[in-house]
C-alpha positions in Angstrom: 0.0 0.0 0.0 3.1 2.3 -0.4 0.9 4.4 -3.1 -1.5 5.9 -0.2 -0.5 9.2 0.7 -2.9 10.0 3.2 -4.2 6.5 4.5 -8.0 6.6 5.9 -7.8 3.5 8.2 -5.8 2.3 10.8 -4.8 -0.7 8.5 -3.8 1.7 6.0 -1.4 3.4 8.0 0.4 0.4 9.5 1.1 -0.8 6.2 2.0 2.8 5.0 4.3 3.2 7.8 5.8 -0.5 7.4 6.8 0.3 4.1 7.9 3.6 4.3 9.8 4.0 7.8 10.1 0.2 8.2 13.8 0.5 9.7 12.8 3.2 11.8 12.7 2.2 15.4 8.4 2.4 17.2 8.5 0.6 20.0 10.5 -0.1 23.0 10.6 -2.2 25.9 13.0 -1.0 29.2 12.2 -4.4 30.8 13.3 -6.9 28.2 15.4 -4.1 26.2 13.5 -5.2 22.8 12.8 -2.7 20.2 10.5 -3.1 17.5 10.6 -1.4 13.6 7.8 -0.2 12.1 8.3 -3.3 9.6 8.6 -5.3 12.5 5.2 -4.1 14.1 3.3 -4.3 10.6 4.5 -8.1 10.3 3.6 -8.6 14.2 0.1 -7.3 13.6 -0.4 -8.8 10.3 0.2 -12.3 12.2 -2.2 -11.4 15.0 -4.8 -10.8 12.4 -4.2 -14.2 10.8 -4.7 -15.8 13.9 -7.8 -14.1 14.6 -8.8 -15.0 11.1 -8.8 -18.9 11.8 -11.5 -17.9 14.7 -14.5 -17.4 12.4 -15.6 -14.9 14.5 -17.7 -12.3 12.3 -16.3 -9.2 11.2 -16.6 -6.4 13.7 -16.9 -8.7 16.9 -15.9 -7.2 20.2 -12.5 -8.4 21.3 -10.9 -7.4 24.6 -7.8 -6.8 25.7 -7.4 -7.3 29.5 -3.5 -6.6 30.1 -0.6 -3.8 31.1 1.3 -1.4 29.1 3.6 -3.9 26.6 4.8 -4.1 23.2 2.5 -7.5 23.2 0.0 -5.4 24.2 0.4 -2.6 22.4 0.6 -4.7 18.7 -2.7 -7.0 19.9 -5.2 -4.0 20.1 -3.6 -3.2 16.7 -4.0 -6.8 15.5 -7.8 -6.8 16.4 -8.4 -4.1 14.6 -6.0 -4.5 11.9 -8.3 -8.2 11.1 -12.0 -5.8 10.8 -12.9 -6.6 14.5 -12.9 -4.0 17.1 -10.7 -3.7 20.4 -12.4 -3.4 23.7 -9.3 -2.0 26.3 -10.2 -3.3 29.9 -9.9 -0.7 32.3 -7.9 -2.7 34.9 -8.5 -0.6 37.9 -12.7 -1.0 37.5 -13.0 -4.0 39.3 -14.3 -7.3 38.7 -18.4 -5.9 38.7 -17.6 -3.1 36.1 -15.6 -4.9 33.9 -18.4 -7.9 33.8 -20.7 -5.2 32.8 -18.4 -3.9 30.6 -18.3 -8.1 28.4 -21.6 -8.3 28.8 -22.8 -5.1 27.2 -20.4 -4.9 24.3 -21.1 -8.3 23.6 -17.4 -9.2 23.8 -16.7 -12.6 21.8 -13.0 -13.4 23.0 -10.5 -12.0 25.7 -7.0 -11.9 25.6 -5.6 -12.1 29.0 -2.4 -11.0 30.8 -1.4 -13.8 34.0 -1.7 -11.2 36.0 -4.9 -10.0 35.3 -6.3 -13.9 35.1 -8.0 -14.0 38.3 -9.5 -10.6 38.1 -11.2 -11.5 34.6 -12.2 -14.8 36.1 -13.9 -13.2 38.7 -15.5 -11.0 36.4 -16.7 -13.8 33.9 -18.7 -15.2 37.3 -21.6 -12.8 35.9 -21.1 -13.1 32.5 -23.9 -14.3 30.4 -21.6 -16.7 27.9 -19.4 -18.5 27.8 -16.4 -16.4 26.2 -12.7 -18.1 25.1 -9.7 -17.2 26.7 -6.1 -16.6 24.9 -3.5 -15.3 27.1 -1.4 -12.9 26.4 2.2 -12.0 27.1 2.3 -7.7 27.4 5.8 -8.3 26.2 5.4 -11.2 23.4 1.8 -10.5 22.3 -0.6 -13.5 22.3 0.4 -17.7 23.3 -1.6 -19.2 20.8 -2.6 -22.6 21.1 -3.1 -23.3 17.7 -1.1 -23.2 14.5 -1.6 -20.1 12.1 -3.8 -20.5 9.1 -2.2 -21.4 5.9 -3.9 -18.9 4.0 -1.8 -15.9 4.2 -3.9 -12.5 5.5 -4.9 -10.4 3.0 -5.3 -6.7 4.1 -8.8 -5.9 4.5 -9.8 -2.9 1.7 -13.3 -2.6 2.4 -13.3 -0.8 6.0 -14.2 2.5 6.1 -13.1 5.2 8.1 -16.6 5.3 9.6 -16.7 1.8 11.2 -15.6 1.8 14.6 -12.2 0.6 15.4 -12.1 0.8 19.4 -14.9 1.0 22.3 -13.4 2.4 25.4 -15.8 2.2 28.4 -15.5 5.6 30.4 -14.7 5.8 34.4 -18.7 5.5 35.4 -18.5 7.5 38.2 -22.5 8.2 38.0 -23.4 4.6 36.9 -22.6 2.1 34.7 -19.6 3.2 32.4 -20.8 4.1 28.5 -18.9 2.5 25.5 -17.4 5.7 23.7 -17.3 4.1 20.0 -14.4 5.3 18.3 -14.0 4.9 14.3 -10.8 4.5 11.8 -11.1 8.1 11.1 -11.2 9.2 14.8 -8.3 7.6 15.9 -6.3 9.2 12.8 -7.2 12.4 13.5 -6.4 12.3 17.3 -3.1 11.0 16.7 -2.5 13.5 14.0 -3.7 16.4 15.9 -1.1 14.9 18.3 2.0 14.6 16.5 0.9 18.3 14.3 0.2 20.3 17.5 3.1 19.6 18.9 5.7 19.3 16.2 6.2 15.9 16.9 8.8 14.4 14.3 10.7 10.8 13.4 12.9 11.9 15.8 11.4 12.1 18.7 11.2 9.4 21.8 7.7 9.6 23.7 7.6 8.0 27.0 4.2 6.2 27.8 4.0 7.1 31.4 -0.2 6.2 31.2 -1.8 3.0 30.4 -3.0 2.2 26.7 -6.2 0.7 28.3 -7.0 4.7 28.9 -7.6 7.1 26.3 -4.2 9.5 27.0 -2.1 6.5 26.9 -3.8 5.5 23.8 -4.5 8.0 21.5 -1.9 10.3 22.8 1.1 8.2 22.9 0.9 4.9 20.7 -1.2 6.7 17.9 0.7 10.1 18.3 3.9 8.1 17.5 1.9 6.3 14.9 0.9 9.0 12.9 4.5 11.1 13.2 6.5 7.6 12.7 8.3 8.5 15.5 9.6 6.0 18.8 7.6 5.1 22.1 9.4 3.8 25.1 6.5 1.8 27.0 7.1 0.5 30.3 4.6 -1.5 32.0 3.4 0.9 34.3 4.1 4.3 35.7 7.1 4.2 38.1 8.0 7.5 39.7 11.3 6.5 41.1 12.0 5.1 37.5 10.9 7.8 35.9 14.1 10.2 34.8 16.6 7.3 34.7 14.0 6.3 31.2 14.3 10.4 30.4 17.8 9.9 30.4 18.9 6.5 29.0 16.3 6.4 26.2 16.6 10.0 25.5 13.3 10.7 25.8 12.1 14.5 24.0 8.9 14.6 25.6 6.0 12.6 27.5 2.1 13.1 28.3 0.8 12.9 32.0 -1.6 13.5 34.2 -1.9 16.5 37.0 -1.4 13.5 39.7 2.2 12.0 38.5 3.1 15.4 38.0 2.5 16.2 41.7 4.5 12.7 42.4 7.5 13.6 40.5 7.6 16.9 42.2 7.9 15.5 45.5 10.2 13.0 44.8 13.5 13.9 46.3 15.3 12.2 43.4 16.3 14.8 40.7 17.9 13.9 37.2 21.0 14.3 35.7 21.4 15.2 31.8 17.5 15.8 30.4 18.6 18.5 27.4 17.1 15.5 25.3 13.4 16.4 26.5 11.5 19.0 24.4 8.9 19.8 26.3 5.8 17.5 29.5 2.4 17.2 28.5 -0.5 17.5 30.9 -4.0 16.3 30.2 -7.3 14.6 31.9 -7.7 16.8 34.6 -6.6 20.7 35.3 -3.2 21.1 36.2 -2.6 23.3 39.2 -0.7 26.6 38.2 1.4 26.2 41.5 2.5 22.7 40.3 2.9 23.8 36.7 5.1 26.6 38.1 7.3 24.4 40.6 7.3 22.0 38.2 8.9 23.7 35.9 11.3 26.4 37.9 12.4 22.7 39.4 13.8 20.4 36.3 13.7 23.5 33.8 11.0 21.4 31.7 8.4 23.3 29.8 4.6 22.0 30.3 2.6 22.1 27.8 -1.6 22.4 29.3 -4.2 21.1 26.9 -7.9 19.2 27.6 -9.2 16.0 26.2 -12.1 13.4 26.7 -13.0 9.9 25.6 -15.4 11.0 23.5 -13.0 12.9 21.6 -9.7 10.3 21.2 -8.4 13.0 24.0 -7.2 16.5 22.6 -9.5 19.1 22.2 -7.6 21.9 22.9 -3.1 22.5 23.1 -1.0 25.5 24.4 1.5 26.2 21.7 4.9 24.8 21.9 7.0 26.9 24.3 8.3 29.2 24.1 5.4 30.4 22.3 2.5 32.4 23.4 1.2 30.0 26.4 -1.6 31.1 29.6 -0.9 29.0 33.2 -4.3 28.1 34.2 -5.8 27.1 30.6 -5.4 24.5 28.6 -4.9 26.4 25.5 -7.0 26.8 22.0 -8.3 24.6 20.1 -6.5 22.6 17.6 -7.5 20.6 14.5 -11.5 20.3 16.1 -13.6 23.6 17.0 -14.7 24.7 20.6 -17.5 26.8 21.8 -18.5 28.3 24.9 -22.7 27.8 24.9 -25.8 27.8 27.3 -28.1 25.6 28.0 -30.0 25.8 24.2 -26.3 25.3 22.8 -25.9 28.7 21.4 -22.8 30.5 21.6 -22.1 32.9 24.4 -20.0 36.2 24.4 -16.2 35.9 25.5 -15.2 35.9 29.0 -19.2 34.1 29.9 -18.9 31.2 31.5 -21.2 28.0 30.1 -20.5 24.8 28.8 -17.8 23.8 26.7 -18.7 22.2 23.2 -16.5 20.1 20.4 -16.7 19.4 17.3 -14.3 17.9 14.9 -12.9 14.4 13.2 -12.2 13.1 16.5 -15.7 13.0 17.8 -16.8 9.7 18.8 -19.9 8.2 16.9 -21.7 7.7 19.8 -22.0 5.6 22.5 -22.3 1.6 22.1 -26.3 0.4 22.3 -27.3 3.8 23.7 -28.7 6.4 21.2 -30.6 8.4 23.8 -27.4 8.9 26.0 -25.8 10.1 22.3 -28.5 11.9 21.5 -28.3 14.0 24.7 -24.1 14.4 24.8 -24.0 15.6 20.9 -26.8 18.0 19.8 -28.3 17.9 16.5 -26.1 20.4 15.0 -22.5 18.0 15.2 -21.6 19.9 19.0 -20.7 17.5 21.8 -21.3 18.7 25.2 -17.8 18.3 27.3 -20.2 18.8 30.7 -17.1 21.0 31.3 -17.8 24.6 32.4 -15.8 27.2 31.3 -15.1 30.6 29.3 -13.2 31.5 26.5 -10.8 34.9 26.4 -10.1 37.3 23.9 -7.3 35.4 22.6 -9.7 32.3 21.7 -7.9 30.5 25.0 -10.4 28.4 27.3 -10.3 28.3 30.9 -12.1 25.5 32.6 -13.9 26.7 35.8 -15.7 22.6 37.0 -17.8 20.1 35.5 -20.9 20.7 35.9 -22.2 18.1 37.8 -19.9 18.7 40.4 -20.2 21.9 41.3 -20.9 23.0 44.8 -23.9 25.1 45.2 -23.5 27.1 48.8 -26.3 29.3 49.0 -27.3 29.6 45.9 -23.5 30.4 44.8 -21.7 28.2 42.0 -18.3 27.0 43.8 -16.2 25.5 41.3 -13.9 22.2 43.1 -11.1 23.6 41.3 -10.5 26.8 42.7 -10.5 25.1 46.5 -7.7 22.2 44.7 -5.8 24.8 44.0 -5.7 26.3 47.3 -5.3 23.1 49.4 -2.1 22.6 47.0 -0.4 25.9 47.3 -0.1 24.8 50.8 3.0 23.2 51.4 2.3 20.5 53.4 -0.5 19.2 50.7 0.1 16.2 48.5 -3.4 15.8 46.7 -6.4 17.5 47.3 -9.8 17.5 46.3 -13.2 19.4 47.3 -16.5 18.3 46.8 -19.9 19.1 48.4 -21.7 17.4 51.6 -25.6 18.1 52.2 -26.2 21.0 54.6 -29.8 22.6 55.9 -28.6 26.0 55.9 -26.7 26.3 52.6 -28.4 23.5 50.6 -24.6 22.2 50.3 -21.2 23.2 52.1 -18.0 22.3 51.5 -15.9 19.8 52.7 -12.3 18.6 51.2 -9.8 15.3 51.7 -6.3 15.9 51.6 -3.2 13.1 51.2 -0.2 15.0 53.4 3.2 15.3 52.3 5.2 12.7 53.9 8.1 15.4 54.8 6.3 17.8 56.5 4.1 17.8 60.1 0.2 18.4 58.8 -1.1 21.3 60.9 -5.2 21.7 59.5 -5.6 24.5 61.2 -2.6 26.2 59.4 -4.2 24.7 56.3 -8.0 26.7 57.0 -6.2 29.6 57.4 -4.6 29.4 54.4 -7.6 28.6 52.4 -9.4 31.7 54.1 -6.3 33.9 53.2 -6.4 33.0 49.5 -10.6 31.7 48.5 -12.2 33.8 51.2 -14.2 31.6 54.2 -17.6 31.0 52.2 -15.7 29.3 49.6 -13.0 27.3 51.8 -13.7 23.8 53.4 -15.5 23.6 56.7 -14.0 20.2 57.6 -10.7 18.7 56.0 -10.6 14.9 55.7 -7.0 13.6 55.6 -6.4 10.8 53.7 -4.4 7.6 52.5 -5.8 7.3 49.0 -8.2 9.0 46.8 -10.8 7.6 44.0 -9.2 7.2 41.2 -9.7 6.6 37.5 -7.2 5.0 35.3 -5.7 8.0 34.2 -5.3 9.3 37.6 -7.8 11.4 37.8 -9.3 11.7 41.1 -12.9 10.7 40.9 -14.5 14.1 42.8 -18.5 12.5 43.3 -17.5 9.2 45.0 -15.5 11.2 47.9 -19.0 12.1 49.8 -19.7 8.5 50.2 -16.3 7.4 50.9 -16.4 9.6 53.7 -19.8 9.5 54.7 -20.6 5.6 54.2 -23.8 5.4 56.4 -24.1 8.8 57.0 -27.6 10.6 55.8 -26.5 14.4 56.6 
């Protein structure tokens, strides 16, 4: 297929990039030290696909993937979709109830299995409606098949559209069951596109996957940001932070995408690194990145961050900073880039600049919809292409957004909007604050008050009533927590983002305030 120029599918643009850059390095592995050409992957994929092929499943049948970061694991998703079925990434931290809701609603005909994640998915088939096969998977190696490939050689598949859906990913569910995001050939281009475009990524460049590939970031960000530019991923199996800059420095990485969490980790690490003149420039996305930790950050390690905003519904990036050291505003997560964005109300019109409503997308990298619910589509893209974020926010002058909540968890005090946010960021400018997150408790008086939970800072004595203060100094007292909850842990999602509506119940169980 070295004549397309512009390929349309994902199968397209593995073979385009197996011929063209075939000796140029994609993929490696700092646990087995493997590395793995473009040429490479395209035959690695190409024999996944065979195998698949001697399955007789029907074309488009729902195949997960339940596994850590890996090359293995990395090249299978590929090989599902490469063979016209689609790839169903498990969400490993879910748990066993989610993820058997996640089989049984997308139908899923076959799992491949990490050892590791054996007994979870075993637990999880317990409620499963049919009886599904099982192929493990190594995250390194790919799939152990059982069986000997067909002799019939795969032939490339050449009538998928860009349309069809190539991946469901099954969002967080924090207010339910998780919704299948269906994303097609053409949206998964396009995200990984606008990736490698907005940020000038080139051959050249070394991404480190810090985020798993079961998650949209670690996905669409990373393995098809690299895809698209024909460029190298390092990709550990998992996030390490004590690890982190000795793979900056021996894989020369130029840049990497994370979330506002690992950021806050590396931070407080006391390790610092040696020789990183190889990285470019950080990436945060999933969740707003405090300025006081984009600041430290990079006053710190000398690192540029680059803020943007993404979603599962849209293969992640809706909106980039420019590249550094280019016009860039702390506190936003830039303009958009490659889609369009809109600031509306409630009837989806647009609103002036500087109002605050909802943020709304639309672009190539839209999802479809979500898998076997229209009405739930219906309501999250409006009839005119706009998908509703559920973000709130305004847009400046300039055409940059700043994100103010979501909407559903805003704090309502008296008839006052509070946004989460603003109370984050104060509970982390205080020094002896690791995490922190606001959210609102049921009150007589006010309708709703707030409360927070904090994880301390192992190196320094927590004092809460220093803490009030300083939230009163810098968010006034109507807006700062009445009660402080310290904490071990926080919810989170795969990505790291702390999960802001299960905190009431996790600190009020039993409790009807």
């Amino acid at each position: 297929m070295s004549n397309i120029t512009s390929p349309s599918t994902l199968i397209e643009q593995v073979d385009y990039n197996g011929t063209n850059f075939g000796n140029l390095t994609w993929l490696i592995s700092p646990e087995s030290g493997s590395t793995v050409s473009y040429a490479s992957a395209r035959n690695k994929i190409v024999a996944i696909a065979n195998h698949l092929k001697g399955k007789d499943l029907p074309p488009g049948s729902k195949i997960a993937v339940a596994a850590n970061n890996g090359i293995g694991s990395c090249l299978t998703i590929l090989g599902i979709i490469y063979a016209g079925h689609i790839a169903l990434p498990l969400n490993l931290v879910a748990g066993a109830k989610i993820i058997a809701y996640t089989i049984n609603h997308s139908e899923t005909a076959l799992i491949f299995t990490a050892d590791e994640c054996k007994p979870l998915i075993s637990e999880a088939l317990y409620d499963c409606e049919n009886e599904i096969d099982i192929i493990s998977l190594d995250p390194e190696f790919g799939p152990l098949w059982t069986e000997e490939i067909p002799e019939e050689p795969f032939e490339p598949l050449t009538n998928i559209a860009t349309e069809e859906v190539a991946v469901i990913m099954y969002t967080s569910g924090t207010t339910g069951n998780p919704k299948g995001v269906m994303l097609s050939h053409s949206n998964l281009l396009a995200a990984g596109r606008y990736i490698s475009s907005g940020h000038d990524v080139e051959h050249k460049d070394v991404a480190l996957c810090v985020l798993p590939i079961y998650h949209i970031n670690g996905l669409c960000v990373t393995v098809m940001g690299t895809l698209a530019s024909a460029s190298t991923l390092v990709i550990p199996h998992r996030f390490s932070v004590s690890a982190f800059w000795r793979l900056i420095e021996t894989y020369r990485c130029s840049w990497f995408s994370a979330v506002p969490t690992q950021y806050s980790y590396i931070l407080h690490n006391k390790d610092m690194p040696g020789t990183i003149s190889c990285l470019r420039f950080a990436r945060s996305a999933s969740a707003p990145l405090s300025p006081e930790i984009h600041r430290k950050f990079e006053e710190r390690f000398k690192v540029p961050i680059i803020e943007t905003m993404g979603l599962t519904e849209t293969g992640s990036q809706i909106s980039t900073n420019p590249l550094p050291p280019q016009t860039r505003k702390i506190g936003s997560p830039g303009k958009a880039y490659g889609n369009k964005l809109m600031i509306g109300n409630n009837a989806g019109d647009e609103m002036e600049r500087g109002i605050t409503g909802e943020i709304l997308v639309k672009g190539d990298n839209v999802m479809k919809g979500y898998f076997k619910q229209p009405d739930e589509t219906a309501n999250t893209i409006n009839e005119n292409g706009w998908l509703k974020t559920g973000d709130l926010g305004y847009m400046d002058e300039d055409g940059y957004i700043f994100v103010t909540g979501r909407i559903k968890e805003l704090i309502i005090k008296g008839g006052e909007n509070i946004a989460p946010r603003e109370i984050d960021e104060a509970l982390l400018d205080h020094e002896s604050v690791l995490e922190a997150a606001a959210f609102a408790v049921p009150c007589e008086n006010y309708g709703e008050r707030v409360e927070a939970c904090v994880i301390p800072r192992e190196s320094i004595k927590l004092n809460l009533k220093s803490i009030e203060e300083h939230c009163i100094k810098n968010i006034g007292k109507f807006k700062s927590p009445d009660k402080i909850h310290v904490m071990k842990d926080l919810p989170k999602g795969p990505s790291g983002k702390i999960q802001r509506l299960k905190l009431y119940n996790l600190v009020y169980p039993k409790s009807k305030i």
